[in-house]
C-alpha positions in Angstrom: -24.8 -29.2 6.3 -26.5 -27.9 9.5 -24.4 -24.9 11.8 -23.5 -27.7 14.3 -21.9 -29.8 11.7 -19.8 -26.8 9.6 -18.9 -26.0 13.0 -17.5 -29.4 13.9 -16.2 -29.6 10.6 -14.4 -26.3 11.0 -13.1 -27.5 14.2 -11.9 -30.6 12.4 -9.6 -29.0 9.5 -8.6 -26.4 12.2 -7.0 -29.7 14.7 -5.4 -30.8 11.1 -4.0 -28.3 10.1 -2.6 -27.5 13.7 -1.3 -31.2 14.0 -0.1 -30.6 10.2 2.1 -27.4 11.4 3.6 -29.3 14.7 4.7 -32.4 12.5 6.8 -30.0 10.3 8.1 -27.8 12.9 9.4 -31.3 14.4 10.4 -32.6 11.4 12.3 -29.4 9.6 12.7 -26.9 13.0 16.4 -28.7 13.4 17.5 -28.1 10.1 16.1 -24.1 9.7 17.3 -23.8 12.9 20.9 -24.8 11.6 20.5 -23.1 8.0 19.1 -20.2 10.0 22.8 -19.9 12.6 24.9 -20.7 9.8 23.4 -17.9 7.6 25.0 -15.3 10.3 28.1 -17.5 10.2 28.9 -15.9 6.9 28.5 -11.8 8.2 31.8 -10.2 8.2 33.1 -6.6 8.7 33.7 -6.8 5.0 30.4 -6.9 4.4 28.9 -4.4 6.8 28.6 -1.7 3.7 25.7 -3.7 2.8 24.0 -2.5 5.5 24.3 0.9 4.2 23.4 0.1 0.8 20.4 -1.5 1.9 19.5 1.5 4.4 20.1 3.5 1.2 17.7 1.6 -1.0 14.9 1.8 1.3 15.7 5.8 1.6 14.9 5.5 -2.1 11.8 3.9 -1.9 10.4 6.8 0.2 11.6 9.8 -2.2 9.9 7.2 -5.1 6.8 7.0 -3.0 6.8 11.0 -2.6 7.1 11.4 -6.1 3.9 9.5 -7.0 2.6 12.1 -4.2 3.7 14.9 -6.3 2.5 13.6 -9.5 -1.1 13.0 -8.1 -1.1 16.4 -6.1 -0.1 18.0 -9.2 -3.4 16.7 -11.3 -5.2 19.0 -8.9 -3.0 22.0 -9.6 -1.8 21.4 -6.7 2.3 21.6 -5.4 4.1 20.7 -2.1 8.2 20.6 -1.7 9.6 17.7 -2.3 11.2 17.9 1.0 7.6 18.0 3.1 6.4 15.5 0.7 9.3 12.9 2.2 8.7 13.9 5.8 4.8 12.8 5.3 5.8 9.5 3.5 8.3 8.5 6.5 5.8 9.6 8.8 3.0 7.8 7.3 5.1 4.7 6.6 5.9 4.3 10.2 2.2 4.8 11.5 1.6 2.2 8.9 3.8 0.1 10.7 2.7 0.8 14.5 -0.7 0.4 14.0 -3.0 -3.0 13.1 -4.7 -2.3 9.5 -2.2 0.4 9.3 -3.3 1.6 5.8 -6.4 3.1 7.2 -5.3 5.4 9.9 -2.0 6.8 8.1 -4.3 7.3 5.1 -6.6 9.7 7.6 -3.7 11.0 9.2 -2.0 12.0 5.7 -5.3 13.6 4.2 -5.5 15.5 7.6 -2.0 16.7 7.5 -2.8 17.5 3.4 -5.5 19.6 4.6 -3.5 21.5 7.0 -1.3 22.9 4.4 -4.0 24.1 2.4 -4.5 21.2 -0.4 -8.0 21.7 -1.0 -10.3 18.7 0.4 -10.6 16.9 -3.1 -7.2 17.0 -4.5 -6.1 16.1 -0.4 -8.5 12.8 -0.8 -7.3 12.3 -4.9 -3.9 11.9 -3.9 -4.6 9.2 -0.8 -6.6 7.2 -2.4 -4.9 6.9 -5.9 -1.3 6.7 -4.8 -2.7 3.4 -2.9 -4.8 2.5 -6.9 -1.6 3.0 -8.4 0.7 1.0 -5.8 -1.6 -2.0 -6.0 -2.0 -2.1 -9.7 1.8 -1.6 -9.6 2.4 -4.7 -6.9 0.5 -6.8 -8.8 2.0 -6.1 -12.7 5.5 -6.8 -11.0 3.6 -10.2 -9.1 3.2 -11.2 -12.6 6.1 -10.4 -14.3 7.9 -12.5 -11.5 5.7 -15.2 -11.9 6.9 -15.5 -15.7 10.7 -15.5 -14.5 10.2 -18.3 -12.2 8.0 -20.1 -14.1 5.2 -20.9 -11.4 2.3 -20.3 -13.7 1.8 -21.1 -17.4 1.9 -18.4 -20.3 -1.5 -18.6 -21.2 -2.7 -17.7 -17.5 0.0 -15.1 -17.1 -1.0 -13.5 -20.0 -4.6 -13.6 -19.6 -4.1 -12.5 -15.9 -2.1 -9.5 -17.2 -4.8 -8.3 -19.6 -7.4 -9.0 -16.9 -5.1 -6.5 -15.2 -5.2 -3.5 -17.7 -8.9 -3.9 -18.7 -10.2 -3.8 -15.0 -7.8 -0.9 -14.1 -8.7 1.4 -17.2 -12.4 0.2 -16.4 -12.3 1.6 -12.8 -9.9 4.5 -13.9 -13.2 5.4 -16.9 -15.8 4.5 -14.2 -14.7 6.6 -11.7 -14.5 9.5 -13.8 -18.2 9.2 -14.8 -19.3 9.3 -11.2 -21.4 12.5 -12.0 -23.9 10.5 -13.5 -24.5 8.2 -10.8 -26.5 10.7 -8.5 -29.8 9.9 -9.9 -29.6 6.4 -8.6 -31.0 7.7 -4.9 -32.7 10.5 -6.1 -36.4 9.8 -4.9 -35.4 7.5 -2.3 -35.6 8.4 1.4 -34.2 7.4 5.2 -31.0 7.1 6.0 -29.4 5.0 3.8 -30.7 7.1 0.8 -28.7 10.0 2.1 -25.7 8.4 2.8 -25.6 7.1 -0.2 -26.0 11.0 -1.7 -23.5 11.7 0.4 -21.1 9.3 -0.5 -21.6 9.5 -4.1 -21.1 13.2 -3.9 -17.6 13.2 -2.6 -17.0 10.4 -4.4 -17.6 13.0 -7.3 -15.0 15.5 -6.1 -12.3 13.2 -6.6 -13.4 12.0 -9.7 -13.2 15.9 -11.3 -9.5 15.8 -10.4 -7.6 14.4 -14.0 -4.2 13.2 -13.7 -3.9 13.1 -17.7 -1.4 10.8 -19.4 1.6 12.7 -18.8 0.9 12.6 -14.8 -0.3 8.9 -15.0 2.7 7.6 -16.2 5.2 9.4 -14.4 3.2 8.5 -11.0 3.0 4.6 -11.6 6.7 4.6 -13.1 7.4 6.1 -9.6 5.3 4.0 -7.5 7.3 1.0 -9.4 10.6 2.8 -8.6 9.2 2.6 -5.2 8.6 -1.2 -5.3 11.8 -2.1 -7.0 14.0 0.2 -4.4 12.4 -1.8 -1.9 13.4 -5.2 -3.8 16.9 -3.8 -3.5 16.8 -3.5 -0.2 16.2 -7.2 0.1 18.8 -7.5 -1.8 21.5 -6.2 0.2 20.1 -8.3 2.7 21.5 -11.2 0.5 24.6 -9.4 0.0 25.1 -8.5 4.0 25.1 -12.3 4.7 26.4 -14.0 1.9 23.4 -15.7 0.9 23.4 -17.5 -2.7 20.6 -15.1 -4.7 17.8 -16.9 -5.8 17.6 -14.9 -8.8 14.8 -16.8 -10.7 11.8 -16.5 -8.1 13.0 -13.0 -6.2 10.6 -10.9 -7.7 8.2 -12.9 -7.1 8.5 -13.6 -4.0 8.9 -10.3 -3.0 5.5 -9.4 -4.4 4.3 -11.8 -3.1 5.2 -11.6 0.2 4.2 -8.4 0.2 0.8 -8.7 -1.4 0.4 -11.5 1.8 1.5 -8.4 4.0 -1.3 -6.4 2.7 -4.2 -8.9 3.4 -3.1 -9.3 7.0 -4.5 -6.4 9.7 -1.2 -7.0 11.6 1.0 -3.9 12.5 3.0 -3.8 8.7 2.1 -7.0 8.3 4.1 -8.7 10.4 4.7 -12.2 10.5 2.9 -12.3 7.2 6.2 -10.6 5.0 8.4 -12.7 6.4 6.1 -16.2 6.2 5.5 -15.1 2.5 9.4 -14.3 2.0 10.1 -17.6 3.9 7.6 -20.0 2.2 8.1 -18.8 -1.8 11.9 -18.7 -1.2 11.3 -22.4 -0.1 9.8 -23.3 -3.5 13.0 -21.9 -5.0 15.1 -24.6 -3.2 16.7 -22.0 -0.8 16.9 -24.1 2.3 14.3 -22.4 5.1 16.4 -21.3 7.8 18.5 -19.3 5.2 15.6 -17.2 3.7 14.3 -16.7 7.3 17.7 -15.0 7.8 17.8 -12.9 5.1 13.7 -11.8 5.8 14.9 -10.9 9.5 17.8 -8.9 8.5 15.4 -6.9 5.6 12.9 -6.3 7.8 14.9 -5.3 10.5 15.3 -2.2 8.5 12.3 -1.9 6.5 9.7 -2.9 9.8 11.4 -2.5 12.3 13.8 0.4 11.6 11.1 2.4 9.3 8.6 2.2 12.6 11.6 3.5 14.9 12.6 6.4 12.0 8.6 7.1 11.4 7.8 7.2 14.9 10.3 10.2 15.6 9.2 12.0 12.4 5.5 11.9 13.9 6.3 13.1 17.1 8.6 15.6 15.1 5.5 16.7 13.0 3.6 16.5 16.3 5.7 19.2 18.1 6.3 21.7 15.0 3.9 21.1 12.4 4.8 21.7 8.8 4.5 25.0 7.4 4.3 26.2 3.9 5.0 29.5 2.2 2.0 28.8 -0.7 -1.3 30.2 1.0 -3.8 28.0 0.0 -5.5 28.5 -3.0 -8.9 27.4 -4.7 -8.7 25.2 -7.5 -11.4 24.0 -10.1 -11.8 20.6 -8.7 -12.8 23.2 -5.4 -15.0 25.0 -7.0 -17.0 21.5 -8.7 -16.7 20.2 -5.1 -18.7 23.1 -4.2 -21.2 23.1 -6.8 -21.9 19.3 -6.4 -22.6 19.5 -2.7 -24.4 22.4 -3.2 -26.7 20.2 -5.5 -26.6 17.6 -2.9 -27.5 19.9 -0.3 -30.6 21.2 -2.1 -32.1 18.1 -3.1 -32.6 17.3 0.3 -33.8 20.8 1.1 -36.3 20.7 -1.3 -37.5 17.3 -0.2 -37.7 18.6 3.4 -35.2 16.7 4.7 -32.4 18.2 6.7 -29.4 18.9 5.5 -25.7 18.5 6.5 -23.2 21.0 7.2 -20.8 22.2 4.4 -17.9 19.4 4.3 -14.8 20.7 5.8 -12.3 22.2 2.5 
């Protein structure tokens, strides 16, 4: 098929599926408009202690999520209070939410803030990047274990799903931690590209010396599923507030999976993504559409909405006084092997008479 033709063809399924969404906004907007009003019909002053309860869940979630921060920081011999480990995860959570492809900038901006009170570079870059390993592995097991319950899937793909799961994680878990013996691959190469790719593989190397042992691993992902599941129970109480029968069957799954379609969209916290995915898989449960779009704006009123509000003070907060710690920092091994590989690094392109780099910030 020639450009002109995948463009018209492009242009083609775009106009159907367009057409497609009009007819059913036609067709079904009057009846989720009416599912949707008659869902608030049911909030009463006796149920307002909902609210708090789900307030309190989401709460939760963040002292869960701080947790797998401790666990991870710890593998580097590494230690923060838990109480400056809750700040950053509110913080984070609500530049996360202000910002499109929020996951990348409140990454940076945690590693920065890391660095500042003295986590060495390494364990500062371990704990960012596997707390968001260990959430998606985590997402996804639940995903699949709420795909049984409902039943949208058969056993044999569930299970082979699962143990596609646990291979490819231990895989990149084993792989990782053999980085050391990946330098040679550019060795003898030159321009550019060969010494990014140096570079790259040599910081890639710091975090791999950092071990998180079994002990550590466990207690981090049972946290980061804590973290989930508080979350879940936030959506819950949701439910609850208004008096909404609880699909019981296909709520875990589509909670994951809502969230999972919140992850793939660059949208501020994925907006309009959660709620389509919350919308669409309660649909497939036979909740009626304007009732699950209720109970998906009143949960992410609080978990969107009110965790941007609540995260946007905290980083203008942390912006004004800046977190201060009594530990002085302190060199760890996975410092001292971050020093030794770049110095490696450093000298194989000195030797080569190439220039080098300055020594990475620590």
């Amino acid at each position: 098929m020639t450009t002109n033709g995948q463009r018209r063809f492009t242009r083609a399924l775009a106009a159907v599926v367009l057409v497609g969404a009009i007819a059913a906004a036609v067709l079904q907007g009057p009846g989720a408009v009416s599912d949707f009003t008659s869902a608030f019909t049911h909030l009463r002053a006796a149920r307002l202690p909902w609210v708090g309860a789900a307030v309190g869940a989401e709460f939760v979630s963040f002292v869960f999520y701080s947790l797998v921060q401790d666990a991870l920081l710890r593998a580097g011999q590494t230690t923060l209070p838990l109480g400056v480990l809750l700040r950053l995860a509110i913080a984070s959570s609500g530049l996360r939410a202000l910002l499109p492809a929020g996951a990348v900038p409140s990454s940076g901006w945690l590693y920065g803030e890391y660095r500042e009170l003295g986590v060495p570079g390494p364990v500062a870059l371990y704990g960012v990047l596997a707390s968001g390993f260990v959430s998606t592995v985590c997402i996804l097991g639940l995903l699949l274990v709420g795909a049984a319950v409902a039943n949208v899937a058969p056993v044999a793909l569930l299970a082979s799903s699962s143990a596609v799961l646990v291979v490819g994680s231990a895989g990149f878990v084993a792989a990782v931690h053999r980085l050391e013996r990946f330098p040679h691959l550019a060795e003898g190469r030159t321009g550019r590209l060969a010494r990014l790719a140096r570079r790259l593989i040599a910081v890639a190397t710091q975090v791999s010396h950092v071990r998180v042992g079994w002990g550590r691993g466990t207690r981090s992902f049972l946290a980061a599923t804590g973290n989930w599941c508080a979350d879940l129970v936030c959506l819950v109480g949701a439910f609850a507030l208004l008096d909404v029968s609880l699909p019981w069957r296909g709520l875990l799954y589509a909670y994951c999976a809502s969230q999972l379609a919140g992850s793939i969209v660059p949208l501020p916290g994925g907006l309009g993504a959660v709620e389509g995915g919350l919308v669409g898989a309660f649909a497939a449960t036979g909740l009626p559409a304007g009732e699950g779009l209720a109970v998906a704006v009143v949960y992410r009123v609080i978990t969107y909405w009110g965790v941007a509000l609540i995260g946007g003070i905290e980083l203008v907060a942390l912006a004004r006084r800046p977190l201060r710690t009594q530990r002085a920092p302190q060199s760890s091994a996975a410092d001292a092997r971050a020093d030794e590989t770049m110095g490696r690094s450093r000298r194989h392109d000195a030797g080569r008479g190439r220039p080098t780099s300055g020594k990475m910030k620590q």
